[in-house]
C-alpha positions in Angstrom: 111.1 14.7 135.1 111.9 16.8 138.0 115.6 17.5 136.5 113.0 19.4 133.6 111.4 21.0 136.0 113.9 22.6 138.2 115.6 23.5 135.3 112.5 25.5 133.8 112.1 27.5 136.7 115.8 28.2 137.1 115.8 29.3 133.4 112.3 31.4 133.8 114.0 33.3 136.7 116.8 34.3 135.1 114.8 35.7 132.1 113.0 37.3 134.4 116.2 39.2 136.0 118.0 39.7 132.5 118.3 43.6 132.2 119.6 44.0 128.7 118.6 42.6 125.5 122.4 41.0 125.4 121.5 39.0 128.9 118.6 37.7 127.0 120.2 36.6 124.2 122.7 34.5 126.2 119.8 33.0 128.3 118.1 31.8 125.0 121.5 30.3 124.2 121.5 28.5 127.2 118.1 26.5 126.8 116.8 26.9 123.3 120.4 27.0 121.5 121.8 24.3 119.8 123.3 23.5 122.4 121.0 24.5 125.0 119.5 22.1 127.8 116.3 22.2 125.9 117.7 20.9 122.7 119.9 18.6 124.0 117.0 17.4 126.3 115.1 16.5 122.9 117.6 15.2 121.0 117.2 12.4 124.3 113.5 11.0 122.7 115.1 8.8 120.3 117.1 6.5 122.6 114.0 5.9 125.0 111.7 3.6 125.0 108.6 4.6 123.7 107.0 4.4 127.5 109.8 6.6 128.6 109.5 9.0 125.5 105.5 8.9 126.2 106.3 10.7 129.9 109.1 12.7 128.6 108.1 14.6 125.5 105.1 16.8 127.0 107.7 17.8 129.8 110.5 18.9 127.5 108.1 20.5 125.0 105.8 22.2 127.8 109.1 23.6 129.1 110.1 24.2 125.5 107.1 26.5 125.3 107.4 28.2 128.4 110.8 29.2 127.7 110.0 30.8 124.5 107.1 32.5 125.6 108.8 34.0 128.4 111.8 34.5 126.4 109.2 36.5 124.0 107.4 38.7 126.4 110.8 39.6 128.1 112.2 41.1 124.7 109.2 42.6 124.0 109.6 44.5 127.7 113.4 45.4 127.3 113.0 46.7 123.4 110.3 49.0 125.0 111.9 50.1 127.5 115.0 50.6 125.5 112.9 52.6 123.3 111.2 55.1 125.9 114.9 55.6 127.3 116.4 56.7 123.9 113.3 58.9 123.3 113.7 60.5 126.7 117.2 61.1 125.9 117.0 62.1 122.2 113.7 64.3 123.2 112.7 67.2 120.8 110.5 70.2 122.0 108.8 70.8 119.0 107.1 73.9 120.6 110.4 75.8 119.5 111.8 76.3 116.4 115.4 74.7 115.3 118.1 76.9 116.2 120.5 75.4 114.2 118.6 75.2 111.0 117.3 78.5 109.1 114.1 79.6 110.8 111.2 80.1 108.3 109.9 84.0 108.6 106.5 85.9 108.1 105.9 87.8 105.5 105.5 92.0 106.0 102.4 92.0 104.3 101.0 89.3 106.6 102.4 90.6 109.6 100.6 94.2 109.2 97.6 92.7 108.5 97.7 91.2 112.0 98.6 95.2 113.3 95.6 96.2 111.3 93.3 93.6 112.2 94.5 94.4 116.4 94.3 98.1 115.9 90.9 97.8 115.1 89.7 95.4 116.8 90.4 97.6 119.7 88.5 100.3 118.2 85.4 98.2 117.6 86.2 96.7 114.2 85.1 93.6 112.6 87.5 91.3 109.9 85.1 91.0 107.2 86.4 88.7 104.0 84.7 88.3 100.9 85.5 86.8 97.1 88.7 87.6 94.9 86.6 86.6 92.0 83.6 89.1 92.0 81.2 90.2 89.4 81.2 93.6 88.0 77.6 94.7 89.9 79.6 94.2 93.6 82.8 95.6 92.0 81.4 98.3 90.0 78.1 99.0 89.4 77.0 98.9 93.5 79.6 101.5 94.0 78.5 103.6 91.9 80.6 103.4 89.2 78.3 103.8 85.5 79.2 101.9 82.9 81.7 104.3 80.9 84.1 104.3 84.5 87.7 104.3 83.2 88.2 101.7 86.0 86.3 99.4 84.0 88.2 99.3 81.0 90.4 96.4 79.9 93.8 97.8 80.6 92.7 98.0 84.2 90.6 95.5 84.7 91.4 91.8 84.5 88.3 90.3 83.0 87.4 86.4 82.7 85.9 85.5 79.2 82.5 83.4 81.2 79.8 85.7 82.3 77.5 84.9 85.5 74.1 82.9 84.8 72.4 86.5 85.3 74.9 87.8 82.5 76.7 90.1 84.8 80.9 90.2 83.8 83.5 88.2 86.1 86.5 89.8 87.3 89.6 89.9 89.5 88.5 92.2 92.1 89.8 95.7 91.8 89.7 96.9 95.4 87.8 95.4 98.6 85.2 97.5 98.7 82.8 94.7 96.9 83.3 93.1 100.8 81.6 96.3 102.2 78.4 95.9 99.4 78.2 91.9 100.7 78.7 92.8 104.6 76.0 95.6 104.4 73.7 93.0 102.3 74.5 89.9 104.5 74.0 92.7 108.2 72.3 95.3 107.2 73.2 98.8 109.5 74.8 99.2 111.8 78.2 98.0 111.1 81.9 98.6 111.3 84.3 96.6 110.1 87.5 96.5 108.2 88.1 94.2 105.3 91.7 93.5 104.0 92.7 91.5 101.4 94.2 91.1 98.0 93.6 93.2 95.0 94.4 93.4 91.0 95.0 95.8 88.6 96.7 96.0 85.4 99.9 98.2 86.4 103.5 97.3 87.0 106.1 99.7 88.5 108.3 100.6 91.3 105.2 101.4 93.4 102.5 99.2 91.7 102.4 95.5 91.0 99.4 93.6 89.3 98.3 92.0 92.7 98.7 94.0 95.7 96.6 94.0 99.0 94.4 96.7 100.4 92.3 97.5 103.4 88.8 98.8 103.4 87.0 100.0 106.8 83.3 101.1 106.8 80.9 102.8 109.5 77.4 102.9 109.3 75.7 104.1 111.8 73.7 107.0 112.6 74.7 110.5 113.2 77.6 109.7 111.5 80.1 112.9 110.4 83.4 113.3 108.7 84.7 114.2 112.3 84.6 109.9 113.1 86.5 109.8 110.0 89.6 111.8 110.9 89.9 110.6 114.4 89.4 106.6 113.4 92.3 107.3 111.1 94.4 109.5 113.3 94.2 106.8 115.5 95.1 104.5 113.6 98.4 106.1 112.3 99.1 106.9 115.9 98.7 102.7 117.0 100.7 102.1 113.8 103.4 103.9 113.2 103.7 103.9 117.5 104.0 107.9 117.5 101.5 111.3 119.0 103.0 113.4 116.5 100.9 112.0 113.6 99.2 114.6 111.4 96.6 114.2 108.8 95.8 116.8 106.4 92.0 115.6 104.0 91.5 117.2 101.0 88.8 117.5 98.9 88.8 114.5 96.2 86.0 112.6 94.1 85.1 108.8 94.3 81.9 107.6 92.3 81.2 105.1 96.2 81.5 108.7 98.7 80.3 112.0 99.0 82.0 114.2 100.0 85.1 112.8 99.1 88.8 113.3 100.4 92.4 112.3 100.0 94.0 111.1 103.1 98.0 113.0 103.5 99.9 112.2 106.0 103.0 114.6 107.6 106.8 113.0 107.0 109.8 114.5 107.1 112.8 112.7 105.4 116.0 111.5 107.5 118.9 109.5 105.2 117.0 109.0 102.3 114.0 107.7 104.1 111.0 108.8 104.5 109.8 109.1 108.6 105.9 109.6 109.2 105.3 112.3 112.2 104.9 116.3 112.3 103.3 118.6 110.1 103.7 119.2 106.8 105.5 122.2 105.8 108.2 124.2 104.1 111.3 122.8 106.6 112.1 119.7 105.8 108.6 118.6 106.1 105.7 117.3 103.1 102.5 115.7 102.7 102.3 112.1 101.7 99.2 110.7 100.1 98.4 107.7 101.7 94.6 106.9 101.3 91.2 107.9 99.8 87.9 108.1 102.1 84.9 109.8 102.4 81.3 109.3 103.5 79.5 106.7 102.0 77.2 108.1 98.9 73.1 107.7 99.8 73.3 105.5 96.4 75.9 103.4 97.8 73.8 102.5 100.8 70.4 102.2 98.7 72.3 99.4 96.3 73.1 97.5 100.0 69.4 97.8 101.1 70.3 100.6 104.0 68.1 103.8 104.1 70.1 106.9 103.3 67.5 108.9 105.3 68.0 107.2 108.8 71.8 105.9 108.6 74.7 107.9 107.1 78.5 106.3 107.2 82.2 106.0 106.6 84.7 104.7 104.5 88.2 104.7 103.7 91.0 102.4 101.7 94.8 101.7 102.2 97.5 100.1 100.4 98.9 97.6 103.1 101.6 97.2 101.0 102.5 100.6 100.4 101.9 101.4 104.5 104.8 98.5 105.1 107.0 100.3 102.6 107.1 103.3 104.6 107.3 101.8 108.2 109.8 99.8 108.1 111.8 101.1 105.3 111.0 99.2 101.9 111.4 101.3 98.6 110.3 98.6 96.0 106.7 97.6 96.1 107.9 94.3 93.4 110.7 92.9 96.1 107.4 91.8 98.0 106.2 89.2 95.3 109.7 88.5 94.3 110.0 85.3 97.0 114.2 86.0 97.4 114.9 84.5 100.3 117.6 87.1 101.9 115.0 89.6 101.5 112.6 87.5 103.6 115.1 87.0 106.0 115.5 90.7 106.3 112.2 92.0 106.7 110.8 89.2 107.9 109.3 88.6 111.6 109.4 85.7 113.7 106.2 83.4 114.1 106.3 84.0 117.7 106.2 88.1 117.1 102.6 88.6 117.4 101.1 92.2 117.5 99.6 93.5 120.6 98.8 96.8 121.9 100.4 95.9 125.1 103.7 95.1 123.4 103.7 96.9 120.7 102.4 96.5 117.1 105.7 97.0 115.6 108.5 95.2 117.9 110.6 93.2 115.5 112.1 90.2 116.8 
């Protein structure tokens, strides 16, 4: 049997050498084919004699088997190798987006709550978050709102017909300020956080939609004055809208949760039909806008959330994020944020990869 053995390790080099899969192929062909040594070689065992087939069977099928297994394990090599070749060729980055398909974009809503949350974050703020389904004691009655509050009424409140276990009414929350109740509750004083979110009312226009988001902040600290309040939010406006020349103007409001109370204006002038926030507000060319209400916290307020009235006094204040989109960069339809049309999106839109910093600037658009 030496002819089958110096054929075996003829035919085992060259499957070793073959370097494709079509070299392969025409090595099996030339032992395990039909009319391959190796076949032919076993189509022998019927003219033997049964001594000679005795000594020559476990030669051809040991070679028989090493062949295949060889032939096996070589495929398996060059498929793999094949494989890594045409994935190093055909390699994606998927770190970067498609630039031949249409690029997904971020919302304006979602992108200023990322320069709201860096602004003050830099000034010391927290990101508190709390329920979208509250109870009307948070919602109302901690804030000081008694029970004959035209806010509570049906046709501004969405109600849910199930009560708590307590018996307390279940609402859509009507502002964020239930977060500052829960954060005071949870931390107790001092604190300073920020807490944006969405919001419901009943009321559908131009300007107002049934869910919008807002923005609470809160202080609580001590020695507390309206002072902090004027120069956290002049700040603010200044980091925001990326302009010195911001002006604020508080006058004298009411809201049940602070006292004293005051509406937030801001200076604007108008420049093509849209409105441009800077300078003072006056009689050339210039106006107040109302953009916010604040105040310091009530002492009732802060009793309801377990802080003492006597030792720590505080700040609050609440913006529409929505409405502080529309006027930087240029919306004038509050509804065109809900309505999901796509060229919209991929007008006002930012790119994933537009992050706000304070280095870079909260605003740069991509």
């Amino acid at each position: 049997m030496t002819y089958i053995t110096s054929q075996t390790e003829a035919a085992l080099a060259a499957i070793a050498a073959a370097d494709s899969l079509d070299a392969l192929e025409a090595e099996r062909l030339e032992t395990l084919g039909k009319k391959g040594w190796v076949s032919l070689a076993l189509k022998t065992l019927g003219g033997m004699t049964p001594e000679e087939r005795t000594a020559a069977a476990p030669a051809i099928q040991s070679a028989r088997t090493a062949i295949a297994d060889a032939l096996d394990a070589k495929k398996t090599a060059l498929e793999a190798a094949e494989l890594e070749a045409r994935l190093e060729q055909e390699r994606i980055d998927l770190t970067l987006p498609a630039l031949a398909a249409p690029r997904g974009s971020v919302h304006p809503v979602s992108q200023v709550m990322d320069e709201l949350a860096e602004i003050f974050a830099d000034l010391g703020f927290a990101v508190a978050t709390g329920p979208e389904i509250e109870d009307d004691w948070h919602n109302f009655t901690a804030l000081n709102m008694d029970e004959t509050h035209p806010a509570r009424a049906m046709h501004d409140t969405f109600y849910f017909p199930d009560k708590t276990a307590d018996g307390k009414d279940i609402l859509l929350r009507t502002h964020t300020s239930p977060v500052q109740i829960r954060s005071m509750l949870d931390q107790g004083a001092p604190i300073r956080i920020i807490a944006p979110g969405r919001v419901y009312r009943s009321d559908s226009d131009a300007t107002h939609t049934p869910m919008f988001h807002q923005v609470e902040g809160l202080v609580i600290d001590k020695d507390i004055h309206l002072g902090h309040l004027k120069w956290t939010l002049e700040t603010f406006f200044k980091a925001f809208f990326e302009r010195e020349d911001i002006v604020l103007r508080l006058r004298p409001s009411y809201f049940p949760f602070t006292e004293p109370s005051v509406e937030v204006d801001v200076g604007y002038s108008t420049e093509g039909g849209r409105r441009i926030v800077g300078g003072h507000g006056d009689a050339n060319g210039h106006a107040w806008m109302e953009i916010g209400g604040s105040g310091m916290v009530n002492a009732r307020v802060l009793e309801f959330a377990g802080v003492d009235p006597a030792e720590y006094q505080g700040f609050a204040f609440g913006l529409g994020i929505d409405r502080i989109a529309m006027l930087k960069y240029g919306m004038n339809d509050l509804r065109a944020f809900f309505d999901g049309d796509p060229r919209w999106l991929a007008h006002y839109g930012f790119s994933p990869f537009d992050q706000p910093t304070l280095s870079a600037g909260v605003g740069a658009r991509a």
